[in-house]
N, C-alpha and C positions, 0 to 999 in steps of 0.2 A: 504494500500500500504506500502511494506516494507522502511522504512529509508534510503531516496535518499544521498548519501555521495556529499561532498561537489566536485565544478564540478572542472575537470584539463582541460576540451574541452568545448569553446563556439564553436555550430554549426550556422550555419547560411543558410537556407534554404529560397532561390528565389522562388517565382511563379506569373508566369502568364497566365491567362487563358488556365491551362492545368490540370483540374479538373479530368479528368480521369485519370492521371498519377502522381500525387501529392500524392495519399493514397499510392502508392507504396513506392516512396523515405522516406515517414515520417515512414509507417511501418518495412522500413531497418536500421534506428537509431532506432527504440523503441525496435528493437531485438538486438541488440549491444550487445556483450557479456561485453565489457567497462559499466559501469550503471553511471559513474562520467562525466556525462557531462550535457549541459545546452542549448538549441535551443529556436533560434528567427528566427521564420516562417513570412519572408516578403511577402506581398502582394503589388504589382506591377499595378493592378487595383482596384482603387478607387470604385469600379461598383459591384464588383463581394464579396458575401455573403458567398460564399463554404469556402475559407480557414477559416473564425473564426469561423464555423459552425464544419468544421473536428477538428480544436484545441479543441473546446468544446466538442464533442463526443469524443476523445481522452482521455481525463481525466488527462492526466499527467502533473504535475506543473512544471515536466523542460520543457515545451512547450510553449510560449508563441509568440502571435502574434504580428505583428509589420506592420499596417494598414498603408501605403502610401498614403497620401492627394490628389495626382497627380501623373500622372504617370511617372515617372522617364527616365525608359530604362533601358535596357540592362545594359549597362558599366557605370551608374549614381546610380543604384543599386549595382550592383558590386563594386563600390568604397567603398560603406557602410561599407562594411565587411572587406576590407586591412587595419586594424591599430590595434592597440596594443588594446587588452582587459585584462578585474582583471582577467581572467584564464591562465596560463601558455601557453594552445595549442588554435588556432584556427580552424576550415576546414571549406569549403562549399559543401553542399551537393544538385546538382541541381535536378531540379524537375524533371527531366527526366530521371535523374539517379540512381542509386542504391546500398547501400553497402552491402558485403558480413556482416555478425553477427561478423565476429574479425577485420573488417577493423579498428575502432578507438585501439582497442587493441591491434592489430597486427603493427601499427604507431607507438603509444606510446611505443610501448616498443623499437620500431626502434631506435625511435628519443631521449630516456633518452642515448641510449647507445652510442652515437652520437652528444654530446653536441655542437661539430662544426656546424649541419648544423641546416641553419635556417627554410627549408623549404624538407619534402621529402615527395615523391611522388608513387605509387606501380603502376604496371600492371593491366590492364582491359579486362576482358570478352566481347568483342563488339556481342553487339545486334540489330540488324535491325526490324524497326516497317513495320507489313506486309500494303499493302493499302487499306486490306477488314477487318483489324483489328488483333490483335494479336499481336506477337514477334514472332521473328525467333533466337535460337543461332547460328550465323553463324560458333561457333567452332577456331574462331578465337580470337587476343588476341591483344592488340597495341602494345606489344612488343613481342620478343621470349618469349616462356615460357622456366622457368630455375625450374625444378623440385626440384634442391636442391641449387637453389641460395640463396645466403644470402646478409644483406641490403650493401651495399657499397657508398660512399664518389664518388661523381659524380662531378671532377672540372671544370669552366668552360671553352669555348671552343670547346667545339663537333661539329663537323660538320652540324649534323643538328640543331644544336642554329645560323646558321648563314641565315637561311629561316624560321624556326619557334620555336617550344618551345620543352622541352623534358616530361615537366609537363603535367597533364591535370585539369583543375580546381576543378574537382567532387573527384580528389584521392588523394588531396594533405592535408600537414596536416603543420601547421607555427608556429614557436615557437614565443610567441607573447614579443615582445622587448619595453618596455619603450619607446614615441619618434617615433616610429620606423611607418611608413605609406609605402603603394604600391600602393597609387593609380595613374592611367591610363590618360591620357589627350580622352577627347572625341573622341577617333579613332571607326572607323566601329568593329564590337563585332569580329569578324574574325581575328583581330591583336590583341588583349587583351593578351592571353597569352603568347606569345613570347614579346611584348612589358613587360607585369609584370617580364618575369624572366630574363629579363635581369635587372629590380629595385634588386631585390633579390641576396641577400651576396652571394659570392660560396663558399664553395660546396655544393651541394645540395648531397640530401640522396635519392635514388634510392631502393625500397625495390619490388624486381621480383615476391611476391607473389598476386593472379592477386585477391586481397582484393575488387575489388571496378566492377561496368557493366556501360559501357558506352554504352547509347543509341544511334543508326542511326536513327533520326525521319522523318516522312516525310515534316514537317516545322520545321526550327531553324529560332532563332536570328541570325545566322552566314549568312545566306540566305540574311539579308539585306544589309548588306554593299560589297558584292560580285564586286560591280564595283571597291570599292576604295582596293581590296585584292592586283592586281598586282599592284599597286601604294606602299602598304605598302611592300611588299616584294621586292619590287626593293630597298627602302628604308634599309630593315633589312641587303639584303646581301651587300650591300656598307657603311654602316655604320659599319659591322663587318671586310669585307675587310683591308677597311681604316685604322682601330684599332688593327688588329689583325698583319700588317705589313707584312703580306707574299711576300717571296721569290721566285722563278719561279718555286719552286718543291712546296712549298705550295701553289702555286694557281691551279697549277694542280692536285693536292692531293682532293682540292674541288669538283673543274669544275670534276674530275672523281669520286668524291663521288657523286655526283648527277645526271651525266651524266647517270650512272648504273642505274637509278630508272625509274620504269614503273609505271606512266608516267613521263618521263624527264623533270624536271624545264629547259632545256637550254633555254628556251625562256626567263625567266627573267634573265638569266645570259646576254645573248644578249641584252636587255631591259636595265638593268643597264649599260652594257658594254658603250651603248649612252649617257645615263647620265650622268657616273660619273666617273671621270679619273682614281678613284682608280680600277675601274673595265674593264679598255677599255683592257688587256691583254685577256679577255675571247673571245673577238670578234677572237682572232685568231687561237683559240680552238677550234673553230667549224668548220663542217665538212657542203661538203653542201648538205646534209638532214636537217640537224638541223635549216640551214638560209632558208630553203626551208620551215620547218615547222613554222618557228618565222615569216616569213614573211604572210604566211598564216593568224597565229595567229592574226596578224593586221586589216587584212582585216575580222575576225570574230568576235573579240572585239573590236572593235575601242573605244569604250568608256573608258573599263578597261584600254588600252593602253594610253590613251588622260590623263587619271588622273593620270597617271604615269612622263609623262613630265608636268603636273603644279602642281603635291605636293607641290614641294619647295616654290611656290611662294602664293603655296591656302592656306599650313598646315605648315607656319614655325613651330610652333611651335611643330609639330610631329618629323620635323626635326631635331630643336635644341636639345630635350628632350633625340630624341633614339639614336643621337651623344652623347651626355653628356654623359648617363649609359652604353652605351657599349664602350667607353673609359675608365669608373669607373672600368668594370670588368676586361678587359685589363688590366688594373693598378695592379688591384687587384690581378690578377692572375701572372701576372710579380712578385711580390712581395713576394709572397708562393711557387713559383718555385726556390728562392734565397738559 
């Protein structure tokens, strides 16, 4: 084997009993056209034999397993991997996912050229797993595709960082900081990224070429915490509200950034509107289709809805946490606009 160069990417690769899909993701870093990086392939069941069995047939010594005694979870394994390591870059690459051959080289060179940001992240080819087996390309993309975009300084702010994230975990790439930690408070796997970037310094680096393939599977982790989803998004958008101090044209600027969307979030705009005083202006926003649907919505979630009015008192500490940081980026971002 030719002389492995010293690594500037620790990868860090999750799996859990998804044995058919794990040779894919390991054999999209072993093609990497980047050859400087370094991977620890965690395993998540303590039971299961395949992952040190494929590290071993493998052969390559930047690969290396990382055998979990117990099983973790989702967001308790993913903490593993948010903190400073000896390599300059960090990424995670899920088992479900996939990179293109230039995705760490097509980062890396984003990200030297771009010393400000601490975190950038590129477009994805979305693919759907069929139910009698296979993949489908659906031709689609999680962002527009920009044929001749180039990477750009993404500051925070955007409209949709105020319901979820602009990142996605499998395409992001971190410049790894002395000190420097993102890990999550135990929330359901469904808030993890919108909760992480809002930890994460702005600006972040946006790179449009679509380097990375996010899978549609037909079970995720994200599938388990679905009850406490509208609870945490009622959370996200009142806590960005609150901080972000909008005026009557900026709260309409939202409520019709989202309103446009098929399907319409108005229902957690309403949902928090009850909550949370900073958000009670949306209640009168709505049109009545919208109270006609939200109220529906009640009666079809009731649970999702139920966990929405006791966060505060179930999960202070979701509370206090996603107040703190997205007042941190407010700040932050007041301060660079000076």
């Amino acid at each position: 084997m030719p002389e492995i160069p010293q690594a500037r990417v620790r990868v860090f690769l999750p799996t859990y009993r998804r044995n058919d899909l794990l040779p894919r993701a390991l054999e999209s870093l072993l093609a990497q056209s980047a050859r400087d990086w370094t991977c620890e392939l965690h395993n998540d069941d303590p039971a299961d034999t395949f992952p040190a069995e494929l590290v071993r047939r493998t052969g390559d010594p930047r690969v290396s397993l990382c055998q979990h005694t117990e099983n973790l979870g989702a967001v308790q394994s993913f903490n593993l991997f948010y903190r400073a390591t000896r390599e300059p870059f960090y990424a995670l690459l899920e088992d479900d996912n996939w990179w293109e051959p230039r995705f760490l080289e097509g980062m890396l060179d984003a990200m030297q050229r771009h010393p400000a940001a601490t975190m950038g992240w590129c477009n994805q080819r979305i693919w759907v797993e069929n139910p009698g087996g296979g993949w489908r390309d659906t031709g689609r993309f999680v962002n527009p595709t920009e044929p001749d975009g180039e990477p750009r300084l993404v500051p925070w702010g955007d409209h949709r960082q105020a319901l979820g994230s602009l990142h996605s975990n499998g395409a992001m790439l971190i410049r790894s900081r002395a000190g420097e930690s993102y890990s999550t408070p135990a929330l359901p796997f469904a808030g993890i990224e919108a909760f992480r970037e809002r930890l994460l310094p702005h600006p972040l680096l946006y790179v449009p070429a679509p380097l990375a393939n996010f899978s549609v599977t037909l079970q995720s982790a994200r599938s388990a915490g679905a009850a406490q989803w509208q609870a945490i998004q009622t959370l996200l958008l009142a806590t960005y509200v609150r901080h972000a101090r909008l005026d009557h044209a900026g709260r309409a600027a939202l409520w019709g950034h989202y309103r446009g969307q098929h399907p319409a979030p108005t229902g957690t705009f309403l949902l928090a509107g009850l909550l949370y005083p900073e958000c009670r202006p949306f209640l009168r926003m709505a049109g009545p289709a919208e109270w006609a649907r939200f109220l529906a919505g009640l009666v079809r979630h009731p649970i999702g809805n139920l966990n929405a009015f006791r966060v505060r008192s179930r999960h202070p500490d979701w509370c206090e946490n996603l107040d703190r940081i997205t007042a941190k980026r407010f700040l932050e971002a007041e301060r660079s606009a000076r």
